[in-house]
RODO-2510 file (C-alpha; in nm, 4 decimals, decimal comma):
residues 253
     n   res          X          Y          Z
     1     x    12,4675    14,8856    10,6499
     2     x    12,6149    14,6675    10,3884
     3     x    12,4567    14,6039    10,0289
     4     x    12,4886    14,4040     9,7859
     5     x    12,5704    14,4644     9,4373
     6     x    12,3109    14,2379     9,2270
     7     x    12,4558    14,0568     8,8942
     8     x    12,8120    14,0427     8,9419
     9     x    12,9981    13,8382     9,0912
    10     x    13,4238    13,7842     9,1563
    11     x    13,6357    13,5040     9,3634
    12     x    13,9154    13,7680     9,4593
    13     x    13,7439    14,0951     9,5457
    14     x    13,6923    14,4279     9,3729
    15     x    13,9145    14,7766     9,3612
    16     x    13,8063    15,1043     9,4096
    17     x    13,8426    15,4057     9,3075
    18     x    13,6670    15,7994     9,2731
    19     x    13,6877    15,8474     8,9080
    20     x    13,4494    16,1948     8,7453
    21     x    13,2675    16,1909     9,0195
    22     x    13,1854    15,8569     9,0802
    23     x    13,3064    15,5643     9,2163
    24     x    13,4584    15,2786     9,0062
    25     x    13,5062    14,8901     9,0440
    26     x    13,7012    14,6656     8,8841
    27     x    13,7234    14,2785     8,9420
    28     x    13,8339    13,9286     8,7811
    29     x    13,5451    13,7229     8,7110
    30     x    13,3996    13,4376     8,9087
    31     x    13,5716    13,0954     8,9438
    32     x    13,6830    13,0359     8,5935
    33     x    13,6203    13,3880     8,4633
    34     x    13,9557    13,5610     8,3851
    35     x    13,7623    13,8714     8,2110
    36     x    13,7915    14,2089     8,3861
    37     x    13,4733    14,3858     8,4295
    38     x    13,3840    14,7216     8,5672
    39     x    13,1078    14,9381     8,6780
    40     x    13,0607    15,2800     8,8354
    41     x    12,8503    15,4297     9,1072
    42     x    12,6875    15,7605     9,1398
    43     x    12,5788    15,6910     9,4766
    44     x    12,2176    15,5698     9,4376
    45     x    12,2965    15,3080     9,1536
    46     x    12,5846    15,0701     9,0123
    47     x    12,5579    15,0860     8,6262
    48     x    12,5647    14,7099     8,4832
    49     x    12,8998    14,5423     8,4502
    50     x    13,1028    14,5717     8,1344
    51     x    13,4343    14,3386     8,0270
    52     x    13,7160    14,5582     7,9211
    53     x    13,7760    14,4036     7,6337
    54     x    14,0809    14,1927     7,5661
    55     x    14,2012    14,1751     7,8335
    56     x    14,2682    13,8791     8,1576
    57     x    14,3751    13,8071     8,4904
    58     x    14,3671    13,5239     8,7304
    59     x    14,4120    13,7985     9,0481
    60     x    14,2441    14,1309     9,1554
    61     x    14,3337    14,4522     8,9042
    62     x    14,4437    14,7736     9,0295
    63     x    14,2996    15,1094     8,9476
    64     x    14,3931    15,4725     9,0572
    65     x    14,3474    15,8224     8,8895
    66     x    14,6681    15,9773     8,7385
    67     x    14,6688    16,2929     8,5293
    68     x    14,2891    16,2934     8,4630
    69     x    14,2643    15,9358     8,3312
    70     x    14,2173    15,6024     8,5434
    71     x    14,4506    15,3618     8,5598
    72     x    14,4544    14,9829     8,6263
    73     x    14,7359    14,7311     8,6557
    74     x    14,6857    14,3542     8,6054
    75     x    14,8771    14,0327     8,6485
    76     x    14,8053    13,8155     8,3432
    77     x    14,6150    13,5542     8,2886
    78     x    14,6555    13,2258     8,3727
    79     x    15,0722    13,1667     8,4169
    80     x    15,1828    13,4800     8,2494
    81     x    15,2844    13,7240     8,5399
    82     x    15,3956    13,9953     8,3094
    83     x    15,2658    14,3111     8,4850
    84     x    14,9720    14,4876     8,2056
    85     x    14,8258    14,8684     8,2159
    86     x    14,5743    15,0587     8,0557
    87     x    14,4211    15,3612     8,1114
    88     x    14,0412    15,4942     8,0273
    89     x    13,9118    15,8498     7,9891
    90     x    13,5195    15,8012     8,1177
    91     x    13,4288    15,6237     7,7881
    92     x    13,6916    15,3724     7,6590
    93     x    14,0088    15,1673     7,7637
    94     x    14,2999    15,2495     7,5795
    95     x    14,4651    14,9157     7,4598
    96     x    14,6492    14,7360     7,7285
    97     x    15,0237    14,7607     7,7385
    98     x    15,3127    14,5415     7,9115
    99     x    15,4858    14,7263     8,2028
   100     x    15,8630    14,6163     8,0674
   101     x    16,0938    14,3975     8,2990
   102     x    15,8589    14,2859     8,5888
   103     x    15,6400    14,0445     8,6864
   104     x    15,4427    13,9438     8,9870
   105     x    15,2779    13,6286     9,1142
   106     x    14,9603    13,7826     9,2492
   107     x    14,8305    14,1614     9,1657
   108     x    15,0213    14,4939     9,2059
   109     x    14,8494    14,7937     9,3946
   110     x    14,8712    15,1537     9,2726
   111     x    14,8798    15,5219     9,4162
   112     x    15,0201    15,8705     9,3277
   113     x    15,2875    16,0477     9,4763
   114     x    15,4936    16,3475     9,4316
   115     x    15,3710    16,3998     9,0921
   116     x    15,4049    16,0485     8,9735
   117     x    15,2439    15,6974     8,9619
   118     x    15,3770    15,4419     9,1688
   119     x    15,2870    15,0983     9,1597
   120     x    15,4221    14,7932     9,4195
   121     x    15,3837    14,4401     9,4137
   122     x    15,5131    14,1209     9,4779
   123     x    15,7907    13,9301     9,3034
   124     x    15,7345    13,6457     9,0668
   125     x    15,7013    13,3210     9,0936
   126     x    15,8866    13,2043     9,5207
   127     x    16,0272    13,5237     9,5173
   128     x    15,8450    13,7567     9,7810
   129     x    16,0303    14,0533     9,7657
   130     x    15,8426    14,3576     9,7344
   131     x    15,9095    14,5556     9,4268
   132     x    15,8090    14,9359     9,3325
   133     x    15,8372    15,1314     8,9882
   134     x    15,6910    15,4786     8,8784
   135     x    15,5189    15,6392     8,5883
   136     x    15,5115    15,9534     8,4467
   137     x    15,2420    15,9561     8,2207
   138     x    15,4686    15,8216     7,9172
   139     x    15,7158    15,5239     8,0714
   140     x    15,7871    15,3371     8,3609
   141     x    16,0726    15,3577     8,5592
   142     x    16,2956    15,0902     8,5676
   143     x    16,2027    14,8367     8,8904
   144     x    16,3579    14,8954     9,2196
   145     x    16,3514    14,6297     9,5385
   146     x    16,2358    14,7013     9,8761
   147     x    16,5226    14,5939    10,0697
   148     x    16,4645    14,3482    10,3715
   149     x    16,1202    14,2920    10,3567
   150     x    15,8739    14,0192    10,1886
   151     x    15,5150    13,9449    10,1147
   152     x    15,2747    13,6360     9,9934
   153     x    15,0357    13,8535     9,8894
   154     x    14,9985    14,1986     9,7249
   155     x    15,0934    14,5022     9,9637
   156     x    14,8965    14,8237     9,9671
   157     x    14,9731    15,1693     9,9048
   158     x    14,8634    15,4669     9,9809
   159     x    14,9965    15,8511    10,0043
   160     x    14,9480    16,0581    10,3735
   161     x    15,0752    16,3456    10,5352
   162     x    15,3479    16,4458    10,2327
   163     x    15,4639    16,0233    10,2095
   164     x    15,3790    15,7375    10,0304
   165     x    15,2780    15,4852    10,2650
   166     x    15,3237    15,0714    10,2065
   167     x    15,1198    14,7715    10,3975
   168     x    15,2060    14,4375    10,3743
   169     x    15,1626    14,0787    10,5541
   170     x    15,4463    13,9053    10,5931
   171     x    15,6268    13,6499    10,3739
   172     x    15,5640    13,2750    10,3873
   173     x    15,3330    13,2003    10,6925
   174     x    15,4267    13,5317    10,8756
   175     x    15,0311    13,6655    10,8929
   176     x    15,1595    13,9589    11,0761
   177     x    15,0418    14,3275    10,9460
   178     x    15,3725    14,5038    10,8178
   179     x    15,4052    14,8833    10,6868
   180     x    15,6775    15,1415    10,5576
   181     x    15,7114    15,5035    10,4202
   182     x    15,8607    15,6285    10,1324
   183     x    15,9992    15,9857    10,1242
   184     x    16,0528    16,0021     9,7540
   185     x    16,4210    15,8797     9,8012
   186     x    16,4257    15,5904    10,0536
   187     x    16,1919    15,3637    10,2301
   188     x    16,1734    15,3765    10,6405
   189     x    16,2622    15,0064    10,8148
   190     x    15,9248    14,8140    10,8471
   191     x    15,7294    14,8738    11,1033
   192     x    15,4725    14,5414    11,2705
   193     x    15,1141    14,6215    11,3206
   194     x    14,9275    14,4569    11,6240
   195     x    14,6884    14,3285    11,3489
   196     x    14,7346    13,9661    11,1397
   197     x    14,5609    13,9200    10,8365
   198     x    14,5765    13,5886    10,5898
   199     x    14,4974    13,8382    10,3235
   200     x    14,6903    14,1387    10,2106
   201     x    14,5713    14,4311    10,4009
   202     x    14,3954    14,7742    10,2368
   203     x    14,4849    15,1249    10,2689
   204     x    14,3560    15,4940    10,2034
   205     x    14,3918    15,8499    10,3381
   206     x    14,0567    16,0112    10,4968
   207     x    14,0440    16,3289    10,7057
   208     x    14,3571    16,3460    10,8672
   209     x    14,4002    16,0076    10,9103
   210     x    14,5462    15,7020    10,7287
   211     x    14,3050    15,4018    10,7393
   212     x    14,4015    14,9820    10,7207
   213     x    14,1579    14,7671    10,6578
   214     x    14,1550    14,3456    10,6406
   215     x    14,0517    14,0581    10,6566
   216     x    14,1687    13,8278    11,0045
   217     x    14,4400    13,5809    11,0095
   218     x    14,3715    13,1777    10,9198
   219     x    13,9982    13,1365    10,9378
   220     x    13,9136    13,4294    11,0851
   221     x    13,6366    13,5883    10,7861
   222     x    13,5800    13,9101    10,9962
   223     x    13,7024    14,2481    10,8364
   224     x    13,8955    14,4553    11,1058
   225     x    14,0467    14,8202    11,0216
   226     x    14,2672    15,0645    11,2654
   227     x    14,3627    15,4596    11,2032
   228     x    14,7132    15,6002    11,1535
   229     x    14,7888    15,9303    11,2581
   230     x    15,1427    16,0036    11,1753
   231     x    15,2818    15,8555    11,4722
   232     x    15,0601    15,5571    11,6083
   233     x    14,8035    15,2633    11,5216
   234     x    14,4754    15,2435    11,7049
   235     x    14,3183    14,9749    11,8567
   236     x    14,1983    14,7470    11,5956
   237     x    13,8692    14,7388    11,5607
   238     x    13,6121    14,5036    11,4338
   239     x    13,3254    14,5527    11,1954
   240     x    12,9984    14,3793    11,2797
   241     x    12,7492    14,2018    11,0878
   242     x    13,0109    14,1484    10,7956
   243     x    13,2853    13,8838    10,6748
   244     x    13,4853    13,7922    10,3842
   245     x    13,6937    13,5384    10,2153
   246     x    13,9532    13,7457    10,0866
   247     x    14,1249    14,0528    10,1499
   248     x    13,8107    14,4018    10,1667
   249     x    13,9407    14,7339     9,9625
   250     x    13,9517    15,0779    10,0598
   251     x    13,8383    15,4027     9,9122
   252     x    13,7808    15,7839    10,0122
   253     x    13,4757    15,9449     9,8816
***
């Protein structure tokens, strides 16, 4: 059954991730609120919010756990769409730091592969081209594009079965469910999913599967997810008694 998680509140939607044992969320404040909070669960209780401090975005941060720290990308706030990271160590947020040469219009979604951090996201501004760096714990690479695809919203990623796996909707008022794989060397040609979401989609490895969740296309609130398993897509499949307004998150315990 769904719960709710009492005195917070956000007007994009939280990310997830399992962080010393626990499992942390980060999210942009409520309607005017540009502060990032977070707060951790140990599976009976969320501890209360706290702001990271300094910090702003006017979209949904990214976190993911790279060489024993946890990371989290941000848009900035307002119209700067410089790309910002920090990292924390299970007591305190280093101070942030710019992510040199990119920028995005909405967030940028995180996940390790072959030894590395790799973050994707959107292009600034009209440009939808999907765009991908890498970090090895001391710089980023320099940005690379994603050739022949586009987005109007952040893409997800997520690594399965020895690749790093991309989802996407499509660019301008495409709402169709897109995804690729990356071998370490090139990306695969996009791929349509029967699904159609208004929102970016969500992705994350479970089992022996590869899991995509989201929200439904135009008005549709209902959150739908399918399973991967290395060659097809099931069925979509719709989860009862639950909608949203934006785009749900993903997360293996």
């Amino acid at each position: 059954p769904q719960h709710f998680v009492s005195g917070v509140g956000t007007d994009i939607g939280p990310s997830l991730a399992q962080f010393h044992g626990r499992t942390y969320a980060v999210w942009k404040g409520m309607s005017g609120d540009e502060k990032i909070w977070y707060a951790c669960f140990d599976g009976n209780a969320w501890t209360p919010q706290h702001a990271v401090s300094g910090v702003a975005t006017s979209f949904r941060p990214a976190i993911c756990v790279f060489n024993g720290l946890l990371y989290m990308v941000w848009k900035g706030m307002d119209a700067d769409q410089r790309i910002w990271y920090a990292s924390f160590n299970g007591t305190s947020w280093t101070a942030q730091q710019q992510v040199p040469g990119v920028a995005t219009s909405v967030g940028a979604t995180l996940a390790v592969f072959n030894g590395k951090l790799y973050m994707a996201w959107k292009g600034m501004n009209t440009d939808q081209g999907i765009w991908y760096s890498s970090f090895n714990g001391t710089s980023w690479a320099p940005q690379q594009h994603v050739a022949g695809v586009g987005t109007n919203g952040e893409p997800a990623l997520a690594t399965y079965a020895g690749k790093l796996y991309m989802a996407w909707r499509g660019a301008n008022a495409d709402q169709t469910l897109w995804y690729s794989s990356f071998n370490g060397t090139t990306w695969a040609p996009q791929h349509s999913f029967a699904g159609s979401s208004l929102n970016g989609p969500s992705l994350a490895a479970y089992g022996n599967k590869l899991y995509m969740a989201w929200k439904g296309m135009n008005t549709d609130e209902g959150i739908w997810y399918s399973t991967f398993n290395g060659t097809s897509w099931a069925a979509q499949q719709h989860i009862s008694g639950i909608a949203t307004h934006v785009g749900p998150q993903l997360c293996a315990l």
